[in-house]
Structure formats: C-alpha cells, structure tokens
N, C-alpha and C positions, 0 to 999 in steps of 0.2 A: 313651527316650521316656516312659517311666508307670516307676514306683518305687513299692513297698509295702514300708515299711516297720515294722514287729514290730507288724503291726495283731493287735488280740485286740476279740473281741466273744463276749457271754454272752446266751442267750435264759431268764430266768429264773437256775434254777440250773444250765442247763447250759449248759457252755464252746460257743460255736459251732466258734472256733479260737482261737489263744493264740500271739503272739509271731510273727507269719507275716510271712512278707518275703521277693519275689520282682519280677525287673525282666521287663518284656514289651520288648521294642525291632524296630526296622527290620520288615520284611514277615513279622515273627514271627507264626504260628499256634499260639496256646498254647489244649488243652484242660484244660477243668477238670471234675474227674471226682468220683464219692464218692456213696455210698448216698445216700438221701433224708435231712433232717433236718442234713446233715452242714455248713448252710451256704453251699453252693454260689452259688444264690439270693442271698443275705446281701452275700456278697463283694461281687456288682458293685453289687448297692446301695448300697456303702460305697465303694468305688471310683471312683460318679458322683454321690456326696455326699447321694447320696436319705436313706441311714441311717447314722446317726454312730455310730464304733465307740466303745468303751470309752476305749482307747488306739493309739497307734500313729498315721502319717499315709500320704496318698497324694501322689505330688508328678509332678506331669507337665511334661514340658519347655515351653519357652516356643514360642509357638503353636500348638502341639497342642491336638486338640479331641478330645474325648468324643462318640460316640456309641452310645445304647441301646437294644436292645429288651427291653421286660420281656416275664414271660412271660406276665402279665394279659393282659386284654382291652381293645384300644383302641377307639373308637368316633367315627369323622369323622363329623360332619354340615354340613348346609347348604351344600356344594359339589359338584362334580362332581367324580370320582377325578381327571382330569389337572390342572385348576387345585388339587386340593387335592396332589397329588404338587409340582406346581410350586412351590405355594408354600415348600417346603423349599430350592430353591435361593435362600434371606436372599439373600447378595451380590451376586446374578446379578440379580433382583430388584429388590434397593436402585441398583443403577446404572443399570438399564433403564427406572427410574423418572425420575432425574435428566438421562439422555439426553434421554427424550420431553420434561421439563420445559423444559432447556434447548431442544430445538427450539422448543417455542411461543413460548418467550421472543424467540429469532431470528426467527423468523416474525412478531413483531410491533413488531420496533424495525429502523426504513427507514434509522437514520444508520450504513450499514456501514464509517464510518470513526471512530467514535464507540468511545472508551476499553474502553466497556462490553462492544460489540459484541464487540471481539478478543477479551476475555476470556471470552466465552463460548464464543466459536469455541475458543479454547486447550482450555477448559475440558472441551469436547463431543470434541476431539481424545483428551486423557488418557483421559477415560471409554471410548469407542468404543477406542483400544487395549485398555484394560483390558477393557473385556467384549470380547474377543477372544481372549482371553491365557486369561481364564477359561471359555473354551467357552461363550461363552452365545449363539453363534450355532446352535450344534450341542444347548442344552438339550432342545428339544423331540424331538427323533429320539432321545437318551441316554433321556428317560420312555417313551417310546415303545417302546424298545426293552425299557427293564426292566418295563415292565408286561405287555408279552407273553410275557416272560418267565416272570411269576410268575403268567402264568395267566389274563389280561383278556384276551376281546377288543378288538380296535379300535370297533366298535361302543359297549363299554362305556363309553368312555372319557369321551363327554356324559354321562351316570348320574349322582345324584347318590349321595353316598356313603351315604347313608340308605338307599338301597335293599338294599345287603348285609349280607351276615353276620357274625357274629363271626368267620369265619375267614377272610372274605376282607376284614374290614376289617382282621386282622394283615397280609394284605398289603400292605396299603394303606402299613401301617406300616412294613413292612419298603423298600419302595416309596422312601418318604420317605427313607430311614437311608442309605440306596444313594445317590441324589441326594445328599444334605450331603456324601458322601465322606468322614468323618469321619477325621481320623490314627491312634484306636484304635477301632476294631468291637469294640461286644459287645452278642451275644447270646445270651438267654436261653431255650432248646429254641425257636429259631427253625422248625425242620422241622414244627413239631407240624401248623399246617394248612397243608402242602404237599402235591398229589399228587406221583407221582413225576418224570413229566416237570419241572413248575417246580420239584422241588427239584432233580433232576440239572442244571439251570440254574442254580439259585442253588448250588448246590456248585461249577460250574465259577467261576461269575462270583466267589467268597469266595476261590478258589484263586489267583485270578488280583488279587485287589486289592491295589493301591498302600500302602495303612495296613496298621499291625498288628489282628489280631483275636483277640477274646479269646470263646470259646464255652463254655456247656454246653447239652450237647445228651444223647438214650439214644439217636438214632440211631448204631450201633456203624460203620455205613459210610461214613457223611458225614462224624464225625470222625476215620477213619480217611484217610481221603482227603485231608483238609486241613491236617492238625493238623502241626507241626513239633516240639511240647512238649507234654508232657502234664501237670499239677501234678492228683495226689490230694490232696482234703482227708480224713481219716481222726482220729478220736479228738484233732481239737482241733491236728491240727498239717496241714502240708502237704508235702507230697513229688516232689520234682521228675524226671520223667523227659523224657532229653532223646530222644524218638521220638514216632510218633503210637500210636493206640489198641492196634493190636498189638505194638510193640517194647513197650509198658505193660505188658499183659497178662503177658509172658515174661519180661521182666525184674522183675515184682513176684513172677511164682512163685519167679525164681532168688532174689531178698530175703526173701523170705517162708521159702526153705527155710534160711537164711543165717538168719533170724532165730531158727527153731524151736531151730535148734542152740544159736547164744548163748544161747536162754531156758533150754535146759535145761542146759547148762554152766554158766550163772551160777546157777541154783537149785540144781545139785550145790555149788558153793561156797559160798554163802549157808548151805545144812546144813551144811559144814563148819564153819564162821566159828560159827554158831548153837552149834552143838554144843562148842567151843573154852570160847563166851562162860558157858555154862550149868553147862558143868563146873568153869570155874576161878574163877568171879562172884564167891565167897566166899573164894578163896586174897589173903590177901594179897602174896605174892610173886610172883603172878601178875595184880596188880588192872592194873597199868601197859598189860601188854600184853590185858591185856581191853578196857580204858580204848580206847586204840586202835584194837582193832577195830571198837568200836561207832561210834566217830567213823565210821571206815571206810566202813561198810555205811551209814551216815547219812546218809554222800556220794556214795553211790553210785548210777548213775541204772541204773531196774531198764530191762531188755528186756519192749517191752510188747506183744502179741501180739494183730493185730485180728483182731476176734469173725469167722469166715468164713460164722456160721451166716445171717445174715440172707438174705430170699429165701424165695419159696413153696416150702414144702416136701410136694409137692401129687402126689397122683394120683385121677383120677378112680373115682368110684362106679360100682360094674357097674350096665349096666343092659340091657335086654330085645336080643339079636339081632334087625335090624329083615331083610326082603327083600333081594332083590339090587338092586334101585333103591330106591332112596331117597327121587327125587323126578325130576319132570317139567313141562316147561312148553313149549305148542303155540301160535304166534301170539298170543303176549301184546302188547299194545299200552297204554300207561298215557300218561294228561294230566289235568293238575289244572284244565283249564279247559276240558276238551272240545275245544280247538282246537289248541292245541300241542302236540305228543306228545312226553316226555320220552325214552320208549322205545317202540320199532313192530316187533311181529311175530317178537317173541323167542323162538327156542326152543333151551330147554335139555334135557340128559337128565343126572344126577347118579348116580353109583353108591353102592352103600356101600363105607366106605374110603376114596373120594374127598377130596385132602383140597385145597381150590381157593381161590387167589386171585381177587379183584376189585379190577383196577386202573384207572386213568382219571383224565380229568382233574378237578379237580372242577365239580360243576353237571353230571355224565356220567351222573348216576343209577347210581353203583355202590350207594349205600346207599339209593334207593329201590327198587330191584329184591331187594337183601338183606332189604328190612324184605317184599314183596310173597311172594317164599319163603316166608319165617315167616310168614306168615299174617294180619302186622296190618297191610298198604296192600293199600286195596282198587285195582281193575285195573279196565282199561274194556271191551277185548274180550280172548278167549282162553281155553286152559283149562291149570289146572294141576293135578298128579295127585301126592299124596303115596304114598309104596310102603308096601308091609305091616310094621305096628309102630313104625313110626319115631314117636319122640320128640324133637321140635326143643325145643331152647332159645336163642334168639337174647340180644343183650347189643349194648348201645348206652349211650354217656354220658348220653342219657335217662333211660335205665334208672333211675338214681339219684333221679328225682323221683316215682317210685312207692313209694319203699320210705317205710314206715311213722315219720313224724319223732317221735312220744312213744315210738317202743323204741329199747334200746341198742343197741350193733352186737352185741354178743354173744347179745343176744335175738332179732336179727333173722337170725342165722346158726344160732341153736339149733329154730326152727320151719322152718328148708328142710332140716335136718339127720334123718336116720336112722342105726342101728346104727354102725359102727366111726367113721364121719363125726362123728357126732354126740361121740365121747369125744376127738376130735382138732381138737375147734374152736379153742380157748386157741392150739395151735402154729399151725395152719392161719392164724389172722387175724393172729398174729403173721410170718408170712411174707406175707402183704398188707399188712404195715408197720404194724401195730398193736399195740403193746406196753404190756406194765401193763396199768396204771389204763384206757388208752386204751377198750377192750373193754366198758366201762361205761358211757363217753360217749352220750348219746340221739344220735338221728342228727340232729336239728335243727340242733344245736354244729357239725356235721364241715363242715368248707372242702366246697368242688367237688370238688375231686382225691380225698378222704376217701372220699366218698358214690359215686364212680365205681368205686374200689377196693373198697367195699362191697357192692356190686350185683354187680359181676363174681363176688366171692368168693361171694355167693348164690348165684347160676346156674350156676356151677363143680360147687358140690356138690349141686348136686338131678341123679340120673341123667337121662342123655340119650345119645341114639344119632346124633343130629344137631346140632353147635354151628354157630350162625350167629353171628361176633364182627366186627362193626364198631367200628374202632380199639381193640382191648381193650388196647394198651402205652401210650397216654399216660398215664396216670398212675401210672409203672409205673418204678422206677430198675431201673440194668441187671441185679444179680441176681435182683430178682423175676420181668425177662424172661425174662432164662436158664432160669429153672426151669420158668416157663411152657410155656417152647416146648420141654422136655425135656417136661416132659407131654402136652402138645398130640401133638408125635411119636409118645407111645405108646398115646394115644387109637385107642382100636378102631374109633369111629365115622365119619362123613363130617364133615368139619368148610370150611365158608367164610368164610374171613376178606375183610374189609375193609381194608387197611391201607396205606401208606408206607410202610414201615417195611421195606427191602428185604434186612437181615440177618435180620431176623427173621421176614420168609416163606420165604426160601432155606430155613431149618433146617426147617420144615414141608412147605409145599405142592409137591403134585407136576403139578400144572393152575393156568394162567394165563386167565382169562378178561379180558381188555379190552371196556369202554365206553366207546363213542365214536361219534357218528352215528349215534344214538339206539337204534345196534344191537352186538353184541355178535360179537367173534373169541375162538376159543380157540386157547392154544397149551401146549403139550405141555412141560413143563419146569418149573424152579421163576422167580422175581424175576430172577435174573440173566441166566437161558437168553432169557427174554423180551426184557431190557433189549437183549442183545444182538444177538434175531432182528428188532427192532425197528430198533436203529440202524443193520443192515445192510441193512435193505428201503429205508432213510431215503437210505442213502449212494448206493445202487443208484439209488433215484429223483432223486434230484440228479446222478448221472453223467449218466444217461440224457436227463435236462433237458441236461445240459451237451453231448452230444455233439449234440441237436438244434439246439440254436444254432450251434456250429459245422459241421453240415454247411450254414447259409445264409451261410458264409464260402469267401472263398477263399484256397490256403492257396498262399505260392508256394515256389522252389525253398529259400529260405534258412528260411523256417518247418521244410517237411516233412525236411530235412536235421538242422537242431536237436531234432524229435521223433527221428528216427532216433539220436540221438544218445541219448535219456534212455530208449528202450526198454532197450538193452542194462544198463544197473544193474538196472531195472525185472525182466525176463527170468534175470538174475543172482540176485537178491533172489526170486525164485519159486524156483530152483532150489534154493538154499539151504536155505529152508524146506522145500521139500517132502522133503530128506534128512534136516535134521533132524525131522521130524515122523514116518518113517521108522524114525529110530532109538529115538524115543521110545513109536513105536507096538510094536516090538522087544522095548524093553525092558518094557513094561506086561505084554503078553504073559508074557512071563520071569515077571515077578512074580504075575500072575493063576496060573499055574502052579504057580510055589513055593507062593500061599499056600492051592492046592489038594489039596496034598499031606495025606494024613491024619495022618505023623508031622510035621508041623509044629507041633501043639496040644501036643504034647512040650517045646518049644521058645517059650514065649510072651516073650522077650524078641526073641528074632528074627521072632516074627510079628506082633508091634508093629512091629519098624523094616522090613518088607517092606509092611504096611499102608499107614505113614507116607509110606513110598518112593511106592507106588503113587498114593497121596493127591493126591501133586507131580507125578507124571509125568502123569496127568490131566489138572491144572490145567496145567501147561504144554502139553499138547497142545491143548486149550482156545483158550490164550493165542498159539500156532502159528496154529491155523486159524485164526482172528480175521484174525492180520497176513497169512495168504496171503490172504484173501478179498477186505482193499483192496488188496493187490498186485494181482491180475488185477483188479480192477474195474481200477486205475490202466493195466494196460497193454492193457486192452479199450478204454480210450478212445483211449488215445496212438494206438492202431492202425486205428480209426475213424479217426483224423485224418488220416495215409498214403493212407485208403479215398479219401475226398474228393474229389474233382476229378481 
C-alpha cells in the first residue's frame, strides 16, 4: 500500500536519516519510535508531501489515500462541531448534494415521459445506490458515535467550534481523520489531549480499523496495544522490528548486547590491523600486504554503538520533612460564574508519602482542583488546611509563560539552583534534551515544547515536599519519561499527578482519585487497578440493566432449555479458573517463601529469576480474576433467566 524508498533528509548539518526504506501494507500497525530530534515528526511530513526530503521517494498504491494528524495545533472555526466533523465525509457529501439537486429538478419538470425525466430518474437511482454502498445513510449515528467517544457531549454537538480549546479542538481533528477513513492513518502523538476514557476508546477503535496505521506516540501503552511493527529511527538510519513496544524493547537489549560484542571484537581487530600497518609501513617487502589492508579497513563498515545516555539523569534536592498530613480540604465547592459549579462539596485528606493520581474526563476539573491545592485557583465555599512544613511546587504547561524570556535556559536554571544542583546543571538540562550550544539559547527562541521542558526542569530542582504535576510527560520522549518516573518513585515526598498517561502513573502512584460529577471517588491502586475496577462496575451495571429487561420478558420451554444449555461451559469455565488460580496462588506463595529466606541474598542470580517468577505469577493471577469475574457475572445472568417466570 505506501513504499519508502532510500528517503534521506538533513536539518542543517545534521542527517535527520539517510537511505531509509520501509513498506507499511494491509491492516499493518507499524510504530515509529526514537528519542526526540531523531526525525520522527519529519517522516510523516515527508510521507504526506508536507516537507520534501533531500532524496529518495514515497509511492502509494493506486487509490489509497493519506490521512494526517499533525502534532500542532488545529483550530475550526465558524461551524458547529457535528457539521464541521461532517463536512469530512467529501464523497458522502458530494453525492447528497447532487441527490437533493436532482430532486428539485424532478419536482419541477411534469413531462414524466420526457428524455430528460428518465435520465434523471436513472441518474438519482445510481447516486442513491451509491450513497448506500458508502454508508451515508448511517453518517450521522458513525459521528455520533465517534464524538462520544472522544469525549463530547450530545448536547455539545450544536457548539460552535470556536467555543473550545486547543485540545479539544485536536479532537475535533482527530474526529474528522476517523470519518475520511483514510487507507493509511497517521498520527502524530495523537493521545497527547486525551483523557483516559476517550483514549481507551480511540485505542480500541485504532485496533480495530480497516486501513493501515502509521503512529508516533510516548504513550508506552497505547503503542503497545496497537502496534504490530515497530521501526526505530536512531543515528540517521531505521531499524525494523517485527512486534509491538515490548517485543522492541527485548529484542533491541538482545541487539544491543550483540552489538557491544561486535564493537569490541572489531576494535580488537582494527588494533591488530593498525598495529601490522605501523610496523611494516616502511618495509618494502611488506608494502603490498600493507597496501591491502589499508584498503581493507577503508572498506570496512565500523559497528556503531547508540549513545544510551540521553534521558534525565535526575534526583531530587533534599528538602525539609513536612507533618504526617500534608494537606486537607472540607466542602470545597468552586464556579467560575457563581452559578455553575465545576466541583461541589469536595473533601479530601492527603498524607505525606501519598503519591495520587487525578483522572477523569476532560472539562471534569482534574486540573482545576490541582491548581485550587497549590494554592493559585481561588474557591467559592469551603476550607482547606495545608499540614506542617510542607513545601508545594506545582507545574503546568503554563508554567512556561512565567519564565523570564531575556535569560538563557541555563541562567534560568542557574538562579533556582543551590549547592550540588547548582554544579550538575550542564548534565541535568542536558537530560531535559538540551545540548551544547542549546543551554545558551534566551528563552524567547525555544518552541512550546522547549519552554515546558524548561519550567518543569526549574521546579524539579528547587526542593519541595509536595509536587503537584499536571501533564509533566508531554513534551517529554520515552527515556526522559523513564528517568522521570524512576525519580518521581524515589521521591520522599506526597506527589499528584495529572496525567493520561496510564504506563507512566502505574510506575508511580499508589491512589486513584476520579473526577466526575462534579465530585470526586477514590480508589486504592495504581492506573490500571482503576481502569479495571472501573470496567468491572461498567459491565456489572450493564448486566444488571440487561437482566432487568429481561425479567419483562417471557421466556418459553425452548429459550430456558438453550440457556440450560450454555450454563454448563459457563460453570465449566468457572471451575477451571478457579483451580488454576489455586495453583498460582500455591505457587506465589512458594516463591514469596523462597525469596524470604535469608540465604537467598547468597544467591542473587536465583533471586532475580524467583523475583521475575513471582512478577508473572502475579500478573497472571491478576489476568485470572479478571476472566473469573465476567464468567459469573455471565452465569449470574444466564441463571436469572431460568428465575423468570
């Protein structure tokens, strides 16, 4: 379907990639991966003809279409979100228009035996097949559907598009790209303004599409979920691996330890060769085969080992031990117009330690309740109580339009800096993706993304006992995450994130707090314990829906006989699990045991693979419960239905 072939593009003097050639086809999901700066971006601009590479071409098969999201900012105006979503189905459109035309035209010529007549009737036959063929009786319910999806009310749907934000005018966007149906999807960190709900939506709905799609994304779970390929871009070339983000990961350590070796076996050879060439250089009876080797080693293409250093290399500044609470909040209620209340009657209680998510949909007030904590949104009624010592430092992509635009980033990081912080700034803002010269730059010059990694890396290093971070990884490639959230874990303090971003709260937070209904649940776990006490209340509450309508049915002898019939697998499939889950609970045990044992520290290769064990036998038990839990939901209904009459 799409062909790249030996594209190379330069930004300046440096290679973006060189000679790159890779085919996408059929319902392929290929990820595309690589630190920042590395191109990624580049690609599909070059790809969908936006920016012409140096050399090389793109060639897509004959009727395939292109479809893009950048990762900028788009901006609809002067329509309402559903006619301006609509207007993306061109085809559906262009014939619905010539349908209505031809009517009027029928409607107003009375010789229905007349030449013309029939051919318009012919005419209005083909059309009306055809928008048949193409679902355009079903467009409206297909918008409908994906707008709820990604997070609109129905109500919103009249709205004109001018009313919203830049991030839910990306949906707007994405909105659009869904409707065209394009034969290759790509998008460019599409998740960035998703809450979680719409993006667990658009991750099924991506899974599930007809076209090939081509993503980069830093959510590490979305493209784990989707992906079928994965191509890193790395030092100007591309590398293909055929799995999604984890088979990557494992397979580029096994390459990577594969290559350590080659590097340094071929730079043992190279000293040999070197040392051959230096000693015999001046034998004439020896010039031939010196001659030779130099050609040799001329030709020879070195093993080239990428840098692994890039990524925040980051730990937090000690700072003062604050109380056993942290913070407090009793009947808080907030509205920006006195009449609507965003959020009503909120009370939290925060510990030190604490280290908690705020999830929800967006427009739920997770990050106007984050900024109300910190201290800078005032509240209408209620009271809130900060604990003894605590030092909050909150961080917002805002953030960035405080910081002083006549200093450099390096001046701006050298006045929040003290003692050991202060000698580790050069590495420090170089693990916030700032290198060289970069560090010199005034802050005026630096893009959006620049000035947000900016600000963050300010607030990082000035101590605090309390972080409040709404979205601190968008502009953030994956090893800067990683490091992040290795530090964030060994943060001593209470820390509340903001985020989407559902691998990289897992690795932190130990509390889920949900916004929604202007009020606030908590639940006990980290992103995924949630995701999935959430989808099981969901399913529960749709059974339960389901068994109410059918107990206003009646069920007769050949119904209740075919239920009888699908209990037993159902009852079978219970049983099963719960002895596997049994034995896994057996075995855990076993290994919580083992790795209790005091000479087992003796033994750190075996108390790695009983760790690792224990790790899986976990996650499958996990994975167990889950499937027993719709099992009995399933045979709680079947058995309702027997109840019946």
């Amino acid at each position: 379907m799409l062909s790249i072939n030996n594209l190379s593009l330069r930004y300046g003097e440096k290679i973006l990639f060189k000679d790159l050639s890779f085919k996408v086809s059929g319902k392929e999901r290929l990820s595309i991966v690589g630190s920042n700066g590395t191109g990624k971006s580049s690609l599909l601009k070059v790809i969908t003809g936006i920016q012409k590479p140096d050399s090389g071409e793109v060639m897509l098969s004959k009727h395939s279409t292109i479809g893009y999201l950048p990762q900028e900012e788009i901006v609809f105006k002067g329509r309402t979100i559903f006619d301006e979503v609509h207007s993306a189905a061109e085809d559906i459109n262009r014939i619905k228009s010539e349908i209505d035309e031809i009517n009027v035209e029928l409607s107003q010529n009375h010789d229905h035996d007349s030449e013309e007549y029939i051919e318009l009737l012919n005419r209005l036959g083909e059309l009306t097949e055809k928008f048949g063929l193409i679902d355009g009786y079903r467009i409206e319910a297909k918008i409908e559907r994906i707008l709820k999806g990604l997070g609109f009310k129905e109500e919103d749907f009249g709205r004109l598009t001018d009313e919203f934000s830049g991030g839910w005018q990306m949906r707007i966007a994405i909105a659009k790209l869904l409707l065209k149906n394009p034969s290759v999807l790509m998008l460019d960190e599409p998740t960035n303004h998703l809450d979680i709900n719409s993006l667990i939506w658009f991750e099924n709905y991506v899974k599930d599409y007809e076209g090939s799609v081509i993503v980069i994304s830093h959510d590490r779970n979305f493209i784990d979920n989707i992906a079928t390929r994965t191509l890193e871009l790395s030092m100007g070339k591309a590398v293909g691996y055929s799995g999604n983000f984890s088979f990557y990961i494992n397979e580029k350590r096994k390459r990577m330890e594969l290559a350590i070796n080659q590097h340094r076996n071929q730079q043992k050879y190279l000293k040999q060769q070197n040392r051959f060439i230096e000693r015999f250089r001046y034998k004439s009876s020896k010039a031939k085969a010196v001659q030779s080797r130099i050609k040799l080693l001329e030709r020879l293409e070195l093993v080239q080992l990428e840098d692994e250093e890039a990524g925040i290399n980051f730990s937090f500044p000690p700072a003062t031990h604050s109380g056993k609470v942290t913070f407090g909040m009793s009947g808080m209620s907030k509205s920006y117009d006195g009449i609507n209340y965003v959020l009503e009657d909120i009370n939290i209680n925060i510990n030190r330690g604490e280290k908690i998510a705020f999830v929800g949909d967006n427009g739920a007030g997770k990050s106007t309740l984050a900024r109300i904590i910190a201290g800078i949104e005032p509240f209408n009624t209620g009271e809130l109580r900060a604990g003894h010592l605590v030092v909050t430092k909150y961080y917002s992509q805002n953030q960035a339009d405080e910081l002083d635009q006549s200093k450099s980033v390096l001046e701006i990081m050298d006045e929040a800096s003290t003692g050991e912080v202060r000698r580790n700034l050069r590495s420090i803002l170089g693990g916030f993706l700032f290198s060289g010269d970069d560090v010199f730059k005034p802050v005026r010059v630096l893009s959006g993304g620049e000035k947000s990694r900016l600000a963050l890396a300010k607030m990082l290093i000035e101590p605090s006992n309390f972080l409040i971070l709404d979205e601190p990884t968008n502009h953030l490639d994956m090893k800067s995450k990683d490091v992040l959230m290795r530090a964030l874990q060994d943060y001593e303090g209470t820390i509340i994130i903001v985020s989407h971003d559902r691998e990289f709260l897992d690795g932190i937070v130990d509390k889920v707090i949900e916004v929604k209904n202007k009020n606030i649940r908590v639940f006990i776990g980290n992103c995924s314990d949630y995701i999935e006490s959430v989808s099981i209340s969901a399913i529960r509450q749709e059974q339960s829906q389901t068994v109410k309508l059918k107990k206003n049915v009646t069920y007769g002898y050949n119904e209740k006989r075919e239920t009888k019939r699908k209990i037993l697998p159902v009852k079978k499939e219970i049983g099963e699990l719960e002895k596997k889950l049994e034995a896994f609970e057996h075995r855990k045990n076993e290994l919580e045991m083992l790795l209790s044992e005091p000479d087992i520290y003796k033994e750190p290769e075996l108390m790695k693979q009983y760790s690792i064990e224990l790790d899986s036998v976990a996650n499958e038990i996990d994975l167990l419960l889950v499937k027993w839990e719709q099992a009995s939901i399933r045979l709680t209904e079947l058995e309702e239905i027997l109840n019946i009459n």
